[in-house]
N, C-alpha and C positions, 0 to 999 in steps of 0.2 A: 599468269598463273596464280600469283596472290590472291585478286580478286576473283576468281574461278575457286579458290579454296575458302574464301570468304563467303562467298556465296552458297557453298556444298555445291557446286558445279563438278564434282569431281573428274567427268566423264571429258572437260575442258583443257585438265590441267596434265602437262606431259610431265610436268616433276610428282605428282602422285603415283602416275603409271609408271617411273621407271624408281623409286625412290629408293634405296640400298640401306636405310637408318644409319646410314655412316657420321651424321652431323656437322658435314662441311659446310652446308647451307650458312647455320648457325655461325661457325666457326669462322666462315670469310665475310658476314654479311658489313660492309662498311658500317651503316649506322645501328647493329646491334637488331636487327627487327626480330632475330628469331625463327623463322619463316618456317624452323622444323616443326615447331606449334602448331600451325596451321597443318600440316599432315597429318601429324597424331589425334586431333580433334575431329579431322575426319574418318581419318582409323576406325578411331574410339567409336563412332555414331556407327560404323558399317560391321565393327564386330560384333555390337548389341543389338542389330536389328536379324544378322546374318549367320552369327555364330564366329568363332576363329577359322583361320585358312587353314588348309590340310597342312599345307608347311608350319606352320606353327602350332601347332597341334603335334608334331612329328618332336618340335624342340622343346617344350613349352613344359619343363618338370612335373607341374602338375596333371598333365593330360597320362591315360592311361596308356599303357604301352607307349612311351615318351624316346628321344633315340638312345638319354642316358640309364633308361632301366634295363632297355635292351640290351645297351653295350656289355654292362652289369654281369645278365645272364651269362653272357658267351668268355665273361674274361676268366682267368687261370686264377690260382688261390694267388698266386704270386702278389699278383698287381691286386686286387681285391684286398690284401694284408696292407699292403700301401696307405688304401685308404681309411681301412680299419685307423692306422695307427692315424691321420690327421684328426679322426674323432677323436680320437682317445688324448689326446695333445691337445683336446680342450679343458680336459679337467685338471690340466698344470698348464694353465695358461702363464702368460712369458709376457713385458713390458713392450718387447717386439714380437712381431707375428707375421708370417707369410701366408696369405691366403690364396690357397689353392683355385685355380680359373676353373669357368665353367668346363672349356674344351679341355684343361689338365686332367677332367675326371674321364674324361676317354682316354687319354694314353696318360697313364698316372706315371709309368718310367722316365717320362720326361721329368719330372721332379727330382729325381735320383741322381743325377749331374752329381760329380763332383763341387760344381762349381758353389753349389748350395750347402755344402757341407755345416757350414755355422748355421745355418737357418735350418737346418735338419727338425731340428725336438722344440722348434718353435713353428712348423709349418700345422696350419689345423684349418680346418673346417667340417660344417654341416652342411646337408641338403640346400637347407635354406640359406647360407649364405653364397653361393653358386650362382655367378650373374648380377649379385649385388642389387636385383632387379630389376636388370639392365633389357632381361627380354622381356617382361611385363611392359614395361616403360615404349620401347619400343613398336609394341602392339599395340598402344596408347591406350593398355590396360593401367590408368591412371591411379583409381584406387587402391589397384592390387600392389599397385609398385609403393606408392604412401606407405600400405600395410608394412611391405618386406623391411622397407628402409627405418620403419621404425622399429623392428623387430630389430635389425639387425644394430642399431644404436644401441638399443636397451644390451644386449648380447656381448658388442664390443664393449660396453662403457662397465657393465656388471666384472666381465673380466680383466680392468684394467690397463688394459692395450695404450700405449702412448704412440706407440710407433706403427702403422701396418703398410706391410708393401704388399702389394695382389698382383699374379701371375698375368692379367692379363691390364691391358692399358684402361680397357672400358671399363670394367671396373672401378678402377682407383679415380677415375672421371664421373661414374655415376655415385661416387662417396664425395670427393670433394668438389664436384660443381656441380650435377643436375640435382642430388638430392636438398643444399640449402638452398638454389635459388629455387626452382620447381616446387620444394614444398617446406621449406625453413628446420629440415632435418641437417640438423651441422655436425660434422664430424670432423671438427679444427680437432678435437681433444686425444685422436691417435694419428692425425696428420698422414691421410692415405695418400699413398706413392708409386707409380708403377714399380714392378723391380727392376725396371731395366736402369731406373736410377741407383738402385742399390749397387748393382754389377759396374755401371759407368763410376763411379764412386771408389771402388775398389781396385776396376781397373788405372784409374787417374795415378790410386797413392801404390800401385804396384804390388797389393795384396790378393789377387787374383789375377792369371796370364791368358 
């Protein structure tokens, strides 16, 4: 399979055909090869000769009629006010910050838990930080993902952030590993975390049940 994706064999290689962008390749390879590389660089050659997939094009924020502009239309003011306020909680931005997941922004009441209560009037985000550029990257739209990631430095670093925990786990993984080694975009200075460390945290010292 290696050599089939080295080649551009594609047509050769059963881990291009079944591939999930999950990163376990990466994650178990004994001696560090990387081997997700090699998919995305093929990706990357078959979306610029071909265009994007419909599936991706379906998720892919900036495509027109996207699934989250849709979702958008059809939600109640309720949840809509939700995410109003994460906007708006960027212009009293906080030393810690919760960044809302891509998928939170389809059921935003998942955020309303009790259990988040202190992180309430520190939870913020925009469009652009959604995915962290985690589905540009993905689609081994490489440039696009460079782009976001440095937006998204300049954004956190302007608002002072030391601390950030992001809803979803890829996330806080495309912040603190694929963005410096992939493109030397470092984000040690707000030290991203999933939150599921936050809650594990809380639940250890007995301050959430």
């Amino acid at each position: 399979d290696i050599k089939a994706l080295i080649d551009g064999d594609t047509g050769a290689s059963l881990a291009y055909e079944r591939c999930t962008t999950c990163h376990t390749c990466d994650l178990v390879c004994p001696v560090q090869a990387n081997p997700y590389e090699l998919i995305l660089e093929r990706w990357s050659e078959e979306h610029r000769s071909k265009g994007l997939p419909a599936v991706a094009r379906l998720v892919f924020p900036s495509e027109p009629a996207n699934l989250w502009a849709s979702a958008r239309a059809l939600m109640p003011q309720d949840e809509l006010s939700i995410m109003r306020s994460w906007h708006e909680n960027l212009e009293h931005p906080s030393k810690v910050m919760l960044l809302p997941g891509l998928y939170t922004h389809l059921v935003p009441f998942v955020a309303m838990t009790s259990l988040l209560d202190e992180l309430r009037s520190s939870t913020a985000g925009l469009e652009g930080f959604r995915g962290c550029a985690g589905d540009a990257y993905k689609l081994g739209m490489m440039s696009e993902a460079e782009t976001i990631g440095r937006m998204l430095h300049g954004k956190l670093s302007d608002m002072g952030v030391e601390k950030l925990y992001c809803f979803m786990g890829a996330e806080a993984m495309m912040l603190s590993d694929v963005m410096p080694m992939r493109f030397g975009i470092d984000f040690g200075f707000c030290r991203p975390e999933p939150l599921d460390c936050w809650i594990l945290d809380r639940l250890k010292s007995g301050r959430i049940r």
